[in-house]
C-alpha positions as protocol buffer text, in pm:
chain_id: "A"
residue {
  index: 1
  type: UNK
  ca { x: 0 y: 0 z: 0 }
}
residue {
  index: 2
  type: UNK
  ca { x: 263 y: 224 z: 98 }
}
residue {
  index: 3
  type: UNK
  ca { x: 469 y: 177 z: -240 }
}
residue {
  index: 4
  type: UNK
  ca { x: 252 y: 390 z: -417 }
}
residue {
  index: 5
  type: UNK
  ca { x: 218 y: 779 z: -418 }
}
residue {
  index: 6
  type: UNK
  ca { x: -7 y: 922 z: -197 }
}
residue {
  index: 7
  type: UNK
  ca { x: -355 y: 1012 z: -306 }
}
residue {
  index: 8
  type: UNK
  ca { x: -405 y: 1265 z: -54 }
}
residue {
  index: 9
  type: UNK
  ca { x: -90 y: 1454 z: 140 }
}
residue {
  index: 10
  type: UNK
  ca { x: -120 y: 1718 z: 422 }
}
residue {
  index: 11
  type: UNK
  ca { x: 207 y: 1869 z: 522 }
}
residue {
  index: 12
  type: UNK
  ca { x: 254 y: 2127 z: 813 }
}
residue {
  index: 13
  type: UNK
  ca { x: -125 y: 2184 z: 829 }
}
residue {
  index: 14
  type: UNK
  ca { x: -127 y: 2462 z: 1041 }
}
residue {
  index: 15
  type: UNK
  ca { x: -499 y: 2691 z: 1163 }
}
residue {
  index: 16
  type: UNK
  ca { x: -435 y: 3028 z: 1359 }
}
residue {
  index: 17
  type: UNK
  ca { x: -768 y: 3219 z: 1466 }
}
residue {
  index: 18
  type: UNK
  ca { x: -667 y: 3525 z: 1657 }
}
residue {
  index: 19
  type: UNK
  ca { x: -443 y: 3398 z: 1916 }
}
residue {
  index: 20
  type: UNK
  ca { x: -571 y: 3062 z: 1935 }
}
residue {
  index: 21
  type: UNK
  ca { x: -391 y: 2749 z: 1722 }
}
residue {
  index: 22
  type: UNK
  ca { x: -695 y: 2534 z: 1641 }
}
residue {
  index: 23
  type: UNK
  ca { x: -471 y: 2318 z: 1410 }
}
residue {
  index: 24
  type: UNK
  ca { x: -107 y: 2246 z: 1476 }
}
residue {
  index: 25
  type: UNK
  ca { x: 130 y: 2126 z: 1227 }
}
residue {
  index: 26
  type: UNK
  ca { x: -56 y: 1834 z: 1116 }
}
residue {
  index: 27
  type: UNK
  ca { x: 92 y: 1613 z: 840 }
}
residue {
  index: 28
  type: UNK
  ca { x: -24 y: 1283 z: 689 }
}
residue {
  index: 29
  type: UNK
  ca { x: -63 y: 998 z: 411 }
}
residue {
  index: 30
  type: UNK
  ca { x: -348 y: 852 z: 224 }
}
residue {
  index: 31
  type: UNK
  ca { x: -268 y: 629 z: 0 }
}
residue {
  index: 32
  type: UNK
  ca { x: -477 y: 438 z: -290 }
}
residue {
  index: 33
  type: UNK
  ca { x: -707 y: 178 z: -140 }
}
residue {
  index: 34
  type: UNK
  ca { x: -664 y: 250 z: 253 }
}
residue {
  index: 35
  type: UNK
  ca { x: -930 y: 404 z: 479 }
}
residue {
  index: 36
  type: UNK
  ca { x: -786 y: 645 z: 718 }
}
residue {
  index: 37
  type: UNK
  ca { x: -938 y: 699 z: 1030 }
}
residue {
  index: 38
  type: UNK
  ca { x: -922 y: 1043 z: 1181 }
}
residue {
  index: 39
  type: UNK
  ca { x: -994 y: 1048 z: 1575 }
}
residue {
  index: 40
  type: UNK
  ca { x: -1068 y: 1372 z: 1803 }
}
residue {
  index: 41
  type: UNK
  ca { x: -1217 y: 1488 z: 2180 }
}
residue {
  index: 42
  type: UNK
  ca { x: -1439 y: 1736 z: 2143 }
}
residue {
  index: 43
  type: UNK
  ca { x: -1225 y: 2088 z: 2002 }
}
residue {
  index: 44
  type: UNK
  ca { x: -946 y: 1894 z: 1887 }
}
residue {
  index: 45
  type: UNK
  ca { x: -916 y: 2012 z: 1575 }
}
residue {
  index: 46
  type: UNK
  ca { x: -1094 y: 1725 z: 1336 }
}
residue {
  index: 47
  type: UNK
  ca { x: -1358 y: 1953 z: 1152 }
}
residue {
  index: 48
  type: UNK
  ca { x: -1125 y: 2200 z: 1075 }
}
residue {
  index: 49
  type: UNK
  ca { x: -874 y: 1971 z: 949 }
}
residue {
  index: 50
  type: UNK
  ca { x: -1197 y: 1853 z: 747 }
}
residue {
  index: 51
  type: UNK
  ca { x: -1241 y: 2236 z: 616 }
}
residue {
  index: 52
  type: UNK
  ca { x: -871 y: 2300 z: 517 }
}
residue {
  index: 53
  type: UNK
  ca { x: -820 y: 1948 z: 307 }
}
residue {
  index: 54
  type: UNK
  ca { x: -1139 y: 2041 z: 63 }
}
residue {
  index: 55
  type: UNK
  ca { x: -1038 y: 2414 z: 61 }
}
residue {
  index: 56
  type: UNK
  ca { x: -1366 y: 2528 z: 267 }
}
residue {
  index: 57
  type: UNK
  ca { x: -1095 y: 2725 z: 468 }
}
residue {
  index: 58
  type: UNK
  ca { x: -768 y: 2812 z: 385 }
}
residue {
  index: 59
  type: UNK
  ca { x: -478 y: 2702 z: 612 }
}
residue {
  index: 60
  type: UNK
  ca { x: -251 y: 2986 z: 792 }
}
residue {
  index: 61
  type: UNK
  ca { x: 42 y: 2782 z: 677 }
}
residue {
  index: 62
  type: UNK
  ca { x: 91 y: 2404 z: 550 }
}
residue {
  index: 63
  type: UNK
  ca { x: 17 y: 2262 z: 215 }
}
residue {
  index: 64
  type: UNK
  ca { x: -253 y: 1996 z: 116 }
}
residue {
  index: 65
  type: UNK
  ca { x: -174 y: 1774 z: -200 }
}
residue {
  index: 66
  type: UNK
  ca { x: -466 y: 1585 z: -379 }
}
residue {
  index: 67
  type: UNK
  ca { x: -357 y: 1326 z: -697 }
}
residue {
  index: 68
  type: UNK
  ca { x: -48 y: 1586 z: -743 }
}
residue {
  index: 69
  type: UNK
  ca { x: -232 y: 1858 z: -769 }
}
residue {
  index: 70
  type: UNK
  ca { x: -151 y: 2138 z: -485 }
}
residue {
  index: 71
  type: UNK
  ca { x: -487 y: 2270 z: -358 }
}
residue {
  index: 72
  type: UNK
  ca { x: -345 y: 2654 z: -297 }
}
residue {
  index: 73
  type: UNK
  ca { x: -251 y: 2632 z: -697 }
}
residue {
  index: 74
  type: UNK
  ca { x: -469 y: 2360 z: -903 }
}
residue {
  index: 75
  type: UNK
  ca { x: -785 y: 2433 z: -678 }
}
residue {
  index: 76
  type: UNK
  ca { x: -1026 y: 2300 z: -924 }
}
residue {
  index: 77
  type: UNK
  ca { x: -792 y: 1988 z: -1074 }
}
residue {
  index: 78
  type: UNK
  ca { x: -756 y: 1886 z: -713 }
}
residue {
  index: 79
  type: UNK
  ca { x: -1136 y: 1926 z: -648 }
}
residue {
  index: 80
  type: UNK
  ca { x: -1208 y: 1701 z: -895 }
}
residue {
  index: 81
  type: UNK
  ca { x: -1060 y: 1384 z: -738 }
}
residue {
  index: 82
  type: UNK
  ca { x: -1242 y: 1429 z: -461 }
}
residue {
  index: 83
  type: UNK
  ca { x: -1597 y: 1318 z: -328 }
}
residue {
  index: 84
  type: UNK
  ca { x: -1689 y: 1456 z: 23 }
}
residue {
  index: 85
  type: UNK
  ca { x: -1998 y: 1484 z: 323 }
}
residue {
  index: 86
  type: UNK
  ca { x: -1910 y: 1704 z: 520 }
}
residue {
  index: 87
  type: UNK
  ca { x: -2129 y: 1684 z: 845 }
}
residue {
  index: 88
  type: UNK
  ca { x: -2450 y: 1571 z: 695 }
}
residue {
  index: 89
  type: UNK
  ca { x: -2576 y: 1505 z: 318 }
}
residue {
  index: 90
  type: UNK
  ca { x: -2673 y: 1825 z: 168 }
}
residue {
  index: 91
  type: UNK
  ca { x: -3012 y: 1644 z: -23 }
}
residue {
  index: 92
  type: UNK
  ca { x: -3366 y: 1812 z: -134 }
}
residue {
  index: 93
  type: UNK
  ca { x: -3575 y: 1614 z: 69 }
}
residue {
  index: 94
  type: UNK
  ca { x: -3872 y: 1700 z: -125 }
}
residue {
  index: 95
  type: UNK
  ca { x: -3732 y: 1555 z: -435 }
}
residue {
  index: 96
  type: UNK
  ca { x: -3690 y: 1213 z: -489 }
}
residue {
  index: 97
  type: UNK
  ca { x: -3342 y: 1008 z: -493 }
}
residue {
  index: 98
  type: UNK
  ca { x: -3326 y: 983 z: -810 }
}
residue {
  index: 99
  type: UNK
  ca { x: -3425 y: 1376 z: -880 }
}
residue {
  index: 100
  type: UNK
  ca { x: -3136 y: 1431 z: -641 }
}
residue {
  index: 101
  type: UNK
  ca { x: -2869 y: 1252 z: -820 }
}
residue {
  index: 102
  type: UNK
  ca { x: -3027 y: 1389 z: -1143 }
}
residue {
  index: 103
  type: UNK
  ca { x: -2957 y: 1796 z: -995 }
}
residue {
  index: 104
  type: UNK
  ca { x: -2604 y: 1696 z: -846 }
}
residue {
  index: 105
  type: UNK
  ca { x: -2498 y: 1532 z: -1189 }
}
residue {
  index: 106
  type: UNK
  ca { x: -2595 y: 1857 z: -1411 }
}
residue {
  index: 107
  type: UNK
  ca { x: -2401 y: 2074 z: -1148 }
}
residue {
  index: 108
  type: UNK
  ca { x: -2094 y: 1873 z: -1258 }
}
residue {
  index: 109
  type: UNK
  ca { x: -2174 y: 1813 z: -1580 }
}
residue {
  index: 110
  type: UNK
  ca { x: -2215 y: 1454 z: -1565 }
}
residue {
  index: 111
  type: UNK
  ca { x: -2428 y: 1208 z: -1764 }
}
residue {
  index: 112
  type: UNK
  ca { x: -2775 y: 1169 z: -1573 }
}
residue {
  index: 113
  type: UNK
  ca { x: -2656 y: 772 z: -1634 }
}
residue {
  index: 114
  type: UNK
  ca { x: -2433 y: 820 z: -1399 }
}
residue {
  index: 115
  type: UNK
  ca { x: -2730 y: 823 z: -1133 }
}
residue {
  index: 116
  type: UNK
  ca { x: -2808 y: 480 z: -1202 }
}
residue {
  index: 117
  type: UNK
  ca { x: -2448 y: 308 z: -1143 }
}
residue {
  index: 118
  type: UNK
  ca { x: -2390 y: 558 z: -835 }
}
residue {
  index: 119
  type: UNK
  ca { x: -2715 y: 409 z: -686 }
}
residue {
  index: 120
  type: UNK
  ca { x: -2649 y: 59 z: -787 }
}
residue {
  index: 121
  type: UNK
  ca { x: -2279 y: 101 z: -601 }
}
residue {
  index: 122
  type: UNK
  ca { x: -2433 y: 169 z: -286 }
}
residue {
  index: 123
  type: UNK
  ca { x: -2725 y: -23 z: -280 }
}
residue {
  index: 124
  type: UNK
  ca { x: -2973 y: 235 z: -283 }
}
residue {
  index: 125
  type: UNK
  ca { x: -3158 y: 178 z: -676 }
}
residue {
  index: 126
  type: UNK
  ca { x: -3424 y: 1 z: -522 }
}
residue {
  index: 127
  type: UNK
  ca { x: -3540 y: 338 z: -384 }
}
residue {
  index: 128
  type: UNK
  ca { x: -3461 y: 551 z: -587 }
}
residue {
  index: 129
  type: UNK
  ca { x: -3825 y: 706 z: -711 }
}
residue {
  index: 130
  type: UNK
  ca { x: -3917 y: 756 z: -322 }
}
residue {
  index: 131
  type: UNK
  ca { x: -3876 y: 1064 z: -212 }
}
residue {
  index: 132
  type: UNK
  ca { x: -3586 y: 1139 z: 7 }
}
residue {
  index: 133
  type: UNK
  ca { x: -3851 y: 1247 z: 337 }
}
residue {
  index: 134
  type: UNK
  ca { x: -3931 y: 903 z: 356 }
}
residue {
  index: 135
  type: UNK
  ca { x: -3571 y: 773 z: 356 }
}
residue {
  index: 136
  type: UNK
  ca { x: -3444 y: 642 z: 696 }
}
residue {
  index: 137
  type: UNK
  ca { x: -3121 y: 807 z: 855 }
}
residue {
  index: 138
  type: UNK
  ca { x: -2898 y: 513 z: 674 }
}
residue {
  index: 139
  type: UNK
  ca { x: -3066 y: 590 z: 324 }
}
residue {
  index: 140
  type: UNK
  ca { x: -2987 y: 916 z: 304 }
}
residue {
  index: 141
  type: UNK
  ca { x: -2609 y: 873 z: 416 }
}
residue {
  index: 142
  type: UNK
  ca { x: -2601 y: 630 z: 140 }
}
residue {
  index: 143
  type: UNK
  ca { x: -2776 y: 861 z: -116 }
}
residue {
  index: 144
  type: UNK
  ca { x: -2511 y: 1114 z: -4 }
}
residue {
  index: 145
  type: UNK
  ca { x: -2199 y: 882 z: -68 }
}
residue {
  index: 146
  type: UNK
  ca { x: -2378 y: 831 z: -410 }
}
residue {
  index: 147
  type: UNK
  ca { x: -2405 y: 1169 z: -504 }
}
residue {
  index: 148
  type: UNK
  ca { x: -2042 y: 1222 z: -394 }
}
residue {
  index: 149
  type: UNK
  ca { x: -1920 y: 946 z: -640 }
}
residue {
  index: 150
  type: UNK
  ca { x: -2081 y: 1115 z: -934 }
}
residue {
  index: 151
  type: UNK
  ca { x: -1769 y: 1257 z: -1035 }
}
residue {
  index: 152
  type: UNK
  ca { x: -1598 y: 920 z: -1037 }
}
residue {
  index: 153
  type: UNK
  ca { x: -1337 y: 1078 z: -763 }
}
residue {
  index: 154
  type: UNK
  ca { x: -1030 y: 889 z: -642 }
}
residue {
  index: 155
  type: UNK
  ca { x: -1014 y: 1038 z: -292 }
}
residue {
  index: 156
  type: UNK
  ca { x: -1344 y: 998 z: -47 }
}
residue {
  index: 157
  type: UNK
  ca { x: -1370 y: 1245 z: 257 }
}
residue {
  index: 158
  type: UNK
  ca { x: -1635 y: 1164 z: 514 }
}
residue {
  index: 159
  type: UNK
  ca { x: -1732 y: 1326 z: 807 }
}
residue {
  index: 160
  type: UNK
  ca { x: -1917 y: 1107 z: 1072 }
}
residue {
  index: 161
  type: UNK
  ca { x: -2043 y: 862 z: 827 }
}
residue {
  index: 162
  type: UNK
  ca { x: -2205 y: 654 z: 1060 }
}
residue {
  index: 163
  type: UNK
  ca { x: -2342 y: 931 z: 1283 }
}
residue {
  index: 164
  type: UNK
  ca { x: -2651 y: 809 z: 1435 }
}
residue {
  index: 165
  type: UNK
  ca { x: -2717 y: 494 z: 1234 }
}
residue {
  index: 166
  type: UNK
  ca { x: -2861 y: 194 z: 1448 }
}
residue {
  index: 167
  type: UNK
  ca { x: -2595 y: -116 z: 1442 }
}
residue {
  index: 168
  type: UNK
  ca { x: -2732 y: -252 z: 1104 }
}
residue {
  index: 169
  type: UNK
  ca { x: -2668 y: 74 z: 924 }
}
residue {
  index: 170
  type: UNK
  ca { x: -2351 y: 102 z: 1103 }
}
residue {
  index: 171
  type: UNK
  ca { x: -2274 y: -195 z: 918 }
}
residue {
  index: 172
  type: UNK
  ca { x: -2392 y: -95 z: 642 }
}
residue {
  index: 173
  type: UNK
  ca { x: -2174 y: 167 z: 612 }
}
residue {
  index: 174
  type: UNK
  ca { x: -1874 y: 2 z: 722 }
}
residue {
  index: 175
  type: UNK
  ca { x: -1917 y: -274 z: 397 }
}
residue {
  index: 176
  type: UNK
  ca { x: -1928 y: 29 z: 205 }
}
residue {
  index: 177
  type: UNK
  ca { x: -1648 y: 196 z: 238 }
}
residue {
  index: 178
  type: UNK
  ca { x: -1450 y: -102 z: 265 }
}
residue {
  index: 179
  type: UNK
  ca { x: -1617 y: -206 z: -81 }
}
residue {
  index: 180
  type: UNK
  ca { x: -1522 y: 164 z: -186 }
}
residue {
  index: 181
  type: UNK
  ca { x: -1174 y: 81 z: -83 }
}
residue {
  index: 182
  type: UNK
  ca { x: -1160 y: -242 z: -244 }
}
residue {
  index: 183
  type: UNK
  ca { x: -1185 y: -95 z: -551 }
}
residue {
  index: 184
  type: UNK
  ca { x: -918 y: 140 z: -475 }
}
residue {
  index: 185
  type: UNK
  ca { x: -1060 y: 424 z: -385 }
}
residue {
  index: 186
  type: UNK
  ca { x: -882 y: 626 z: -81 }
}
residue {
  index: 187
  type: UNK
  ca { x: -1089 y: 719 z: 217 }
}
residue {
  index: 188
  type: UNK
  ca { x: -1043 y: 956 z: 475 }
}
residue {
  index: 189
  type: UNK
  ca { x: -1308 y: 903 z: 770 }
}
residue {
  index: 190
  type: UNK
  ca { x: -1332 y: 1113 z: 1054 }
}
residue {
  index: 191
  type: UNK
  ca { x: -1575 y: 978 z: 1314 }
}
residue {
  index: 192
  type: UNK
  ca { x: -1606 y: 921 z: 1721 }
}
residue {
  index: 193
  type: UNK
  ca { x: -1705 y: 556 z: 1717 }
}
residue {
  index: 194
  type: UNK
  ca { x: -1372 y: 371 z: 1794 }
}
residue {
  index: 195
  type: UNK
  ca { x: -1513 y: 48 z: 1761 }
}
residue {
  index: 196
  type: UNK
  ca { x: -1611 y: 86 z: 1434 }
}
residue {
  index: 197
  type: UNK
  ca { x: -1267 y: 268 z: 1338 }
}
residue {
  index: 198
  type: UNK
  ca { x: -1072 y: -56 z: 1474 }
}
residue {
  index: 199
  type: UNK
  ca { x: -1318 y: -283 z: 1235 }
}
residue {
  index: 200
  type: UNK
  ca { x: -1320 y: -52 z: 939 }
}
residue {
  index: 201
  type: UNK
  ca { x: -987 y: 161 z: 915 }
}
residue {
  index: 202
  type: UNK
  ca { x: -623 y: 44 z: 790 }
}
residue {
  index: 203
  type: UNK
  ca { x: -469 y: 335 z: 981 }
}
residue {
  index: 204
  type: UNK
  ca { x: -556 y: 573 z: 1225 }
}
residue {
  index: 205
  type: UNK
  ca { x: -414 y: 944 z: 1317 }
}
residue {
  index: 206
  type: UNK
  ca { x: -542 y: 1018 z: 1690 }
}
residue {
  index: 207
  type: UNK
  ca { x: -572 y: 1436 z: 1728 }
}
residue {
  index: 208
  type: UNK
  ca { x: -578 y: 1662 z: 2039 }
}
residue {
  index: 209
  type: UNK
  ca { x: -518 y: 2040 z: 2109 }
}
residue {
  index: 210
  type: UNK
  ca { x: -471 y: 2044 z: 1721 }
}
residue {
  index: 211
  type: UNK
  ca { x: -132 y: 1825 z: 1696 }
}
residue {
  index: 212
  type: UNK
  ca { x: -146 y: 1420 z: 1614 }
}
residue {
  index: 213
  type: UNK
  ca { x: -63 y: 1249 z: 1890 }
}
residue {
  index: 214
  type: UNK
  ca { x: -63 y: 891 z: 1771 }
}
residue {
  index: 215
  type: UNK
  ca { x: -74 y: 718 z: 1458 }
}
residue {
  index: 216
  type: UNK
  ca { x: -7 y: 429 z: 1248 }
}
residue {
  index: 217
  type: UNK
  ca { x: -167 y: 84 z: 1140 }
}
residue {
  index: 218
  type: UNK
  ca { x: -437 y: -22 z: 1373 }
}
residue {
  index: 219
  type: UNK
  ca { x: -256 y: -310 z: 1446 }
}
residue {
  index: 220
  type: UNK
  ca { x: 33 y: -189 z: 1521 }
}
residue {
  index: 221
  type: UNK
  ca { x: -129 y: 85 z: 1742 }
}
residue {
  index: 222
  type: UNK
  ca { x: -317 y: -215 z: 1944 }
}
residue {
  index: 223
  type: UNK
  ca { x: 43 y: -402 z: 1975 }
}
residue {
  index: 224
  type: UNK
  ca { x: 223 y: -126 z: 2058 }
}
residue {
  index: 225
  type: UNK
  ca { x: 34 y: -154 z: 2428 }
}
residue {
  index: 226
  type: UNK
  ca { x: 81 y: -515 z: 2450 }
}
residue {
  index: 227
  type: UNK
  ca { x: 100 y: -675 z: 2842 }
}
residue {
  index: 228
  type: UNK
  ca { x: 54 y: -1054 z: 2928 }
}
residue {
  index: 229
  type: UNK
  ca { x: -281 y: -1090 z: 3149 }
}
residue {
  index: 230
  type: UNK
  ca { x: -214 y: -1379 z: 3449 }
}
residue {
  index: 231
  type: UNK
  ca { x: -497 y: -1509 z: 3636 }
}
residue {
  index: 232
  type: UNK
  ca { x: -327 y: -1627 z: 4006 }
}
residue {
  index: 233
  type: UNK
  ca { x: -471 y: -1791 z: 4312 }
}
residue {
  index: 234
  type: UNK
  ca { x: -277 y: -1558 z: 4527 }
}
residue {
  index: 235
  type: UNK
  ca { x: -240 y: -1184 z: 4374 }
}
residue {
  index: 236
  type: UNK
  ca { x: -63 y: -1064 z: 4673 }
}
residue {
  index: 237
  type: UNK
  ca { x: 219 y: -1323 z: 4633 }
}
residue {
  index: 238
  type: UNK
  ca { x: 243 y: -1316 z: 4281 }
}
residue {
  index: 239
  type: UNK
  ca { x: 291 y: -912 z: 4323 }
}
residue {
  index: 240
  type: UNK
  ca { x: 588 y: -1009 z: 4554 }
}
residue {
  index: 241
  type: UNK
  ca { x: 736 y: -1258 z: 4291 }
}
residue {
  index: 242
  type: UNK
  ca { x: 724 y: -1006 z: 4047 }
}
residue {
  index: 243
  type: UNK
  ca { x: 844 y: -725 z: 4235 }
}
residue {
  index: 244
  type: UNK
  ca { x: 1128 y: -903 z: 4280 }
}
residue {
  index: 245
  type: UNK
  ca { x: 1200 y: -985 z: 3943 }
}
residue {
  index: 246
  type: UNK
  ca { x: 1156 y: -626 z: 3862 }
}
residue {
  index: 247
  type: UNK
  ca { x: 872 y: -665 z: 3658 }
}
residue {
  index: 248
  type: UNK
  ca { x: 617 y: -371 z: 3657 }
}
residue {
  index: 249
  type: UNK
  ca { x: 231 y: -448 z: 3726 }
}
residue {
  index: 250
  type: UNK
  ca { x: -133 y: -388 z: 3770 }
}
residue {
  index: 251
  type: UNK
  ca { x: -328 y: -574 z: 3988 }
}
residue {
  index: 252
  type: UNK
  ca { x: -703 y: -642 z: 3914 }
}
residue {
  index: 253
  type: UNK
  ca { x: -885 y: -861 z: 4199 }
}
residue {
  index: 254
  type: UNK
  ca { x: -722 y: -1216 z: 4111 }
}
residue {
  index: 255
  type: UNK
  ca { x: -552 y: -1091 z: 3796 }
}
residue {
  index: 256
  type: UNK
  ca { x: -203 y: -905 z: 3689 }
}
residue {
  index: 257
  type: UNK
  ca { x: -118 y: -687 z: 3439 }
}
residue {
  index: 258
  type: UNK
  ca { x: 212 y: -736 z: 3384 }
}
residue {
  index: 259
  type: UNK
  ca { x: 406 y: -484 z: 3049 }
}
residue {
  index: 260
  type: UNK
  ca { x: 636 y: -805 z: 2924 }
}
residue {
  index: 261
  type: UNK
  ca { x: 623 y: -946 z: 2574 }
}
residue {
  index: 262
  type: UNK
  ca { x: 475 y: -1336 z: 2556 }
}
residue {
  index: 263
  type: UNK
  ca { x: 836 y: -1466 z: 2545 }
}
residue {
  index: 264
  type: UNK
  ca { x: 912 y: -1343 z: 2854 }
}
residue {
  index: 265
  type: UNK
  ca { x: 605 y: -1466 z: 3021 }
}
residue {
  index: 266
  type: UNK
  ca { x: 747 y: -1869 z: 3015 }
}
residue {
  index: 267
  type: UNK
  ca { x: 1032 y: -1809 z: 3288 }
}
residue {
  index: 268
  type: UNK
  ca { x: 829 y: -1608 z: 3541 }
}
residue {
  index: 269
  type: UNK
  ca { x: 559 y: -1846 z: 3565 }
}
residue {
  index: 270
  type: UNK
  ca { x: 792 y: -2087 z: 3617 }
}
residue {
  index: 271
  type: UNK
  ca { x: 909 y: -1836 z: 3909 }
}
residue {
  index: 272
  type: UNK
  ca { x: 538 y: -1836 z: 4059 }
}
residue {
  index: 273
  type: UNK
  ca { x: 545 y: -2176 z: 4033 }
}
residue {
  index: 274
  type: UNK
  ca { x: 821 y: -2203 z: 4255 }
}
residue {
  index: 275
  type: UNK
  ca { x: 715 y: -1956 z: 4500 }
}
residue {
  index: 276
  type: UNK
  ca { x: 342 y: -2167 z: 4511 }
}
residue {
  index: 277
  type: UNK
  ca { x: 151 y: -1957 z: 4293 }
}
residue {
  index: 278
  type: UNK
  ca { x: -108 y: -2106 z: 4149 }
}
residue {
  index: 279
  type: UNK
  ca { x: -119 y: -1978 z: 3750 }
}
residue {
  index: 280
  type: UNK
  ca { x: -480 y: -2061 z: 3612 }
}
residue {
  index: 281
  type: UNK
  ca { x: -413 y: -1925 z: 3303 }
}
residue {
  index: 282
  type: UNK
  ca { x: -175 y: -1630 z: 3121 }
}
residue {
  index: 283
  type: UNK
  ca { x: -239 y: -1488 z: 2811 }
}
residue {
  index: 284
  type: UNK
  ca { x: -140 y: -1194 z: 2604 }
}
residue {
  index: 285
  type: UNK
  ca { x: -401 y: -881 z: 2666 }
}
residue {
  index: 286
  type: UNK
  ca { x: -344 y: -613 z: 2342 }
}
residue {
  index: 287
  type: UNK
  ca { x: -465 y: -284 z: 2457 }
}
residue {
  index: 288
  type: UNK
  ca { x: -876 y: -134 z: 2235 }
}
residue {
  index: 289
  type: UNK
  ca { x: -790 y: 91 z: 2000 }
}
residue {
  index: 290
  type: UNK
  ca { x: -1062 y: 271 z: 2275 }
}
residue {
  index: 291
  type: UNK
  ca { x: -851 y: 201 z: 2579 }
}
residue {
  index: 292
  type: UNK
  ca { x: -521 y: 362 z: 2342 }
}
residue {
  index: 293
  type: UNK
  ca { x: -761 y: 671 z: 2283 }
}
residue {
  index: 294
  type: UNK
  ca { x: -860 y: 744 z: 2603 }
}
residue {
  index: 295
  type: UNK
  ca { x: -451 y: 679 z: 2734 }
}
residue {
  index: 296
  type: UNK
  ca { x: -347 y: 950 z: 2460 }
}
residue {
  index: 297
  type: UNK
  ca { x: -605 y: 1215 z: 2527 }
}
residue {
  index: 298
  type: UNK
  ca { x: -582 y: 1224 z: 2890 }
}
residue {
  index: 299
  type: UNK
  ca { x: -898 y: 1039 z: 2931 }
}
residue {
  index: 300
  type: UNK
  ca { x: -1137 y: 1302 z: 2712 }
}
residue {
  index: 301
  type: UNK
  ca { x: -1443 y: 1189 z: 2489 }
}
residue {
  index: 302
  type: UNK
  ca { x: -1518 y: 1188 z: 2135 }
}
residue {
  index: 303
  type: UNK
  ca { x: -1715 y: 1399 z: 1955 }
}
């Protein structure tokens, strides 16, 4: 994945209002076929981010590269690899799906054909002579995603895509934009539910005060707070053996935390053994991509 160029680049983004830095030097990578997951607490700088990458705001300094083309200088060559939602689906509801698609096509100058395979991608031509008022949350996200792949764009920005879906439509989603991906698209998806970012993103960029804090492969992220779980019949004396081995812990009513790899688990149960500690069980214990949020940001919420 890596190999190739990036699809979308953001070097140095940087957001000054007044006196305040909403945005700090934030750089990163999407590359063809990845979905990028962009995490924030509330004020942290997401939406903005959001603004500056489809040139809704300009950035105070930093550049953002889309296919090549430098946003600040090929504004409307970059614009055109791109499909976006930012915050919610901007749809007629009065009109139907199809009328929609039909409106959003002319704007670009696209076929009205189009609206057919755009519908058909995300599973929505079954509906598409209702009316968008009687679409369900989930529908309309969908018709949204459709209108933004009129334009047959490379890059995919989404803003809270699965923003108050119910767990099938959350699901939904998710099979979409990994189908998107599939096909090679890149997607960049900023959203608050971690759990869905751990199932749906290849890499993830974690964002407070305005600077990245973390970021990297999910994976990679998750194994990065790897500890070995052991399940004891005596806690206290199992804290001892350890101590003395000076191996850091956690204790948790009969179980301990302990920050060693798996390898090095083998020769201190052998040492509890010794010292007549029952071990019930050990096992390596890789940290939610939730639990590595929360550690990062001080313990603040998502949007």
């Amino acid at each position: 994945m890596t190999s190739a160029a990036p699809a979308l680049s953001a070097h140095e983004l940087t957001k000054v209002i007044g006196r305040r830095t909403i945005v700090d030097r934030v750089s990163f990578d999407l590359f063809p076929g990845e979905v990028f997951g962009f995490l924030g607490p509330n004020g942290a700088g997401k939406t903005t981010t959001i603004r500056m990458l489809v040139g809704l705001i300009r950035p105070t300094e930093g550049a953002v590269t889309i296919c090549g083309h430098d946003i600040r200088h090929q504004f409307e060559e970059a614009m055109r690899c791109v499909g976006c939602i930012v915050e919610t689906p901007d749809l007629y509801r009065f009109m139907t799906g199809r009328e929609n698609l039909e409106h959003f096509a002319r704007m670009l100058g696209v076929k009205s054909s189009e609206t057919d395979r755009v519908a058909d991608r995300v599973g929505m031509l079954h509906r598409l002579d209702q009316r968008v008022g009687t679409y369900s949350l989930g529908m309309r996200q969908r018709l949204g995603i459709a209108q933004a792949l009129l334009g047959r764009p490379r890059v995919m920005i989404l803003d809270e895509p699965a923003n108050g879906l119910d767990p099938a439509g959350i699901r939904e989603m998710r099979e979409l934009i990994r189908g998107l991906a599939a096909d090679g698209m890149s997607i960049f998806v900023s959203s608050h539910l971690l759990a869905e970012i751990e199932l749906m993103c290849d890499r993830v960029a974690i964002i407070h005060h305005g600077q990245i804090l973390r970021a990297g492969t999910v994976r990679n992220l998750i194994a990065s707070q790897r500890a070995m779980e052991f399940h004891v019949g005596d806690v206290d004396r199992a804290g001892s053996v350890f101590t003395q081995r000076g191996v850091a812990f956690e204790k948790d009513h009969d179980r301990l935390f302990a920050a060693i790899d798996e390898a090095d688990a083998a020769p201190l149960i052998a040492e509890l053994v010794r010292n007549d500690v029952e071990v019930f069980s050990a096992r390596p214990r890789l940290q939610t991509l939730e639990e590595m949020f929360l550690d990062a940001t001080g313990g603040e919420s998502v949007d």
